[in-house]
C-alpha positions in Angstrom: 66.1 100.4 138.7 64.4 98.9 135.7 62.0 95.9 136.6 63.3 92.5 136.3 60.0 90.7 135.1 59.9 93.3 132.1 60.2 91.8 128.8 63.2 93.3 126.4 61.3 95.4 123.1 60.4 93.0 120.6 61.4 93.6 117.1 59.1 95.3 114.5 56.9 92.2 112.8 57.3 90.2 115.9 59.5 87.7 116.9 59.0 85.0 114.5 59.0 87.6 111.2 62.7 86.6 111.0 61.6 82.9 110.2 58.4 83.8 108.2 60.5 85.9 105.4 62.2 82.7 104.3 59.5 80.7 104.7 57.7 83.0 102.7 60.0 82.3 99.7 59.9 78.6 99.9 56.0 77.8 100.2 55.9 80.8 96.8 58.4 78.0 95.4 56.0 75.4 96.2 53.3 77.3 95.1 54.9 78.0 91.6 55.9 74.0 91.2 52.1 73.6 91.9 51.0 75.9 88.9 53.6 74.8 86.7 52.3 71.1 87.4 48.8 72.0 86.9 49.2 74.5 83.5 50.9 71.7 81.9 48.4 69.2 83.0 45.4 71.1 81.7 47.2 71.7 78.4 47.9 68.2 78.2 44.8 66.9 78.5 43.1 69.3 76.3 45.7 69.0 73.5 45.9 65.3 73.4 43.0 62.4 73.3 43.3 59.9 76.1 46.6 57.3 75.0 47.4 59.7 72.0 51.0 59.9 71.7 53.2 62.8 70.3 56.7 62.2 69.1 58.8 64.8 70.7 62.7 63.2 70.4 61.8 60.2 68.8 63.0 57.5 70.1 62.9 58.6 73.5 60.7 60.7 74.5 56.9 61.2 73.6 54.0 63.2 75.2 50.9 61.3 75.7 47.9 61.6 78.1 47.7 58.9 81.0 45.5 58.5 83.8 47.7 56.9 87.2 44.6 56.1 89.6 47.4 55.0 91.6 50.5 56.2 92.7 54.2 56.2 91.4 54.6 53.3 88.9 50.7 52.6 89.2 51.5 51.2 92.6 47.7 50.2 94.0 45.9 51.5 90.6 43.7 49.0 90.9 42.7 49.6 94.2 39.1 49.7 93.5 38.9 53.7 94.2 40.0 53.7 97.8 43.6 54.7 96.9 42.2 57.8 95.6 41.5 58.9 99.0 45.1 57.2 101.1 47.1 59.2 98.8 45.3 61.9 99.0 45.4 61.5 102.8 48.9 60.8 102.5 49.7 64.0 100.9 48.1 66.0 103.1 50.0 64.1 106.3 52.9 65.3 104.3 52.3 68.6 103.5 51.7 69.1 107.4 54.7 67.6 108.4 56.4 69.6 105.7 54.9 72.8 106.6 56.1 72.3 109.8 59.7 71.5 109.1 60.2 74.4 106.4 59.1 76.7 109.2 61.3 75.3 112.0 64.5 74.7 109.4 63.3 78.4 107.0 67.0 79.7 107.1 68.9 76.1 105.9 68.4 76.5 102.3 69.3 73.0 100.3 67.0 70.9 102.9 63.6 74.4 102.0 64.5 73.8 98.5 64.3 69.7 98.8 61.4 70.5 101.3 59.5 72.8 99.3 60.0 70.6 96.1 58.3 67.6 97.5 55.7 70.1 98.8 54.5 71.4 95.6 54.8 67.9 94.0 52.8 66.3 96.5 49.7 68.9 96.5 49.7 68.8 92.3 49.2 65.5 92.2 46.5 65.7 95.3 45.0 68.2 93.5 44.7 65.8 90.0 43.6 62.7 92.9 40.3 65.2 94.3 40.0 67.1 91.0 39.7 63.9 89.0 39.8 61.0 90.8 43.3 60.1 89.3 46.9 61.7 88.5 47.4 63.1 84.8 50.7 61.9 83.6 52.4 62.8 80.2 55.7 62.3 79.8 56.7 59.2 78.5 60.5 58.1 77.7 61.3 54.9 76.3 64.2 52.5 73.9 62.9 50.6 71.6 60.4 48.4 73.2 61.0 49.5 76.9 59.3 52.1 78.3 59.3 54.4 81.5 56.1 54.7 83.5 54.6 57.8 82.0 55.1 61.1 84.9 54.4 64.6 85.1 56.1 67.8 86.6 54.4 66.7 90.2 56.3 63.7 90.0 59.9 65.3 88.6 59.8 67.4 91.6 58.9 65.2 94.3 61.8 63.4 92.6 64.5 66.3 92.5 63.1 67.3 96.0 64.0 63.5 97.4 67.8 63.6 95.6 68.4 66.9 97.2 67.6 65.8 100.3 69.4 63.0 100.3 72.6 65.5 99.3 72.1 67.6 101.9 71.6 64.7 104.6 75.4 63.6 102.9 76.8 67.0 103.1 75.5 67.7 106.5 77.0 64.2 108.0 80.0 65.4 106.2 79.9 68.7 107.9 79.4 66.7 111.2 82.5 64.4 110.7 85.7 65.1 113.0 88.1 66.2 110.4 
C-alpha cells in the first residue's frame, strides 16, 4: 500500500518551470524595449547638439535632443533634483509589482504584452534618470505653431503598454458579461 504522506513525482524543471518559460519570453520583450530605448537614445545624443532639430516629415515631425528632468510632459522638472530620485523610486516600485504580476498572470498573453511593455519603458527611462540625472527625449511632432512634448521609445511603450491594458481589462469584462 503506497504511503499516503508521499508527494506525487514532480515534473522535470520543477513545478513552477511551466510559468517561468512564458515569463521568460516577456521579461526578453522587456529586455529588448530596454535596448531599443537606450541604442536610440545614445545615437541621439551623439548625433544631434542639445535643442538641435532635424526635419524628418516636415511639418510634423522632427528629431531633436531634449533633456525631461521630469517626468511625462515635464511634470515636476523643476523639482530642484529630488524628482530625479521619486521617479526613479517609482519605477522601481513598478517594475516589482510588475515582475510579480507577469509571473503570477505568465500564460494570459495581451495583459504580459501590456505588462512587459510598461516594464521595459519604465527601466529605460530609470536608466537615463541614474545614468544622467534626466530622461533623453527626441521625438518631437508638431502643426504649425503647436507642438507635442518631445518623447522617446521608453515613453511610446509605456504608452502602448497602458492602451493594451486597458483593452484587455475591456475584453476581459466582456468575456465576464452574462451573454
Amino acid at each position: 500500500m503506497p504511503d499516503p504522506a508521499a508527494r506525487p513525482p514532480v515534473a522535470p524543471g520543477g513545478p513552477n518551470a511551466a510559468r517561468l518559460r512564458p515569463l521568460a519570453g516577456w521579461l526578453a520583450w522587456a529586455l529588448v524595449l530596454v535596448l531599443l530605448d537606450q541604442a536610440t537614445k545614445a545615437w541621439v545624443s551623439g548625433a544631434l547638439g542639445y535643442a538641435q532639430r532635424v526635419p524628418v516629415l516636415p511639418p510634423v515631425f522632427d528629431l531633436t535632443l531634449l533633456h525631461n528632468t521630469g517626468a511625462a510632459f515635464s511634470f515636476l522638472a523643476d523639482g530642484g533634483g529630488a524628482q530625479r530620485w521619486l521617479f526613479t523610486g517609482i519605477a522601481a516600485a513598478a517594475a516589482v509589482l510588475i515582475l510579480r504580476w507577469l509571473y503570477t498572470h505568465a500564460t494570459e498573453r495581451l495583459l504580459c504584452a501590456a505588462l512587459a511593455s510598461i516594464l521595459g519603458g519604465a527601466l529605460g527611462n530609470a536608466i537615463d534618470r541614474l545614468q544622467h540625472g534626466h530622461v533623453v527625449d527626441f521625438l518631437l511632432f508638431y502643426w504649425r505653431d503647436w507642438y507635442f512634448p518631445a518623447f522617446n521609445l521608453a515613453d511610446v511603450a509605456i504608452t502602448c503598454g497602458a492602451a493594451l491594458l486597458i483593452l484587455d481589462e475591456v475584453l476581459r469584462a466582456r468575456r465576464a458579461r452574462p451573454s
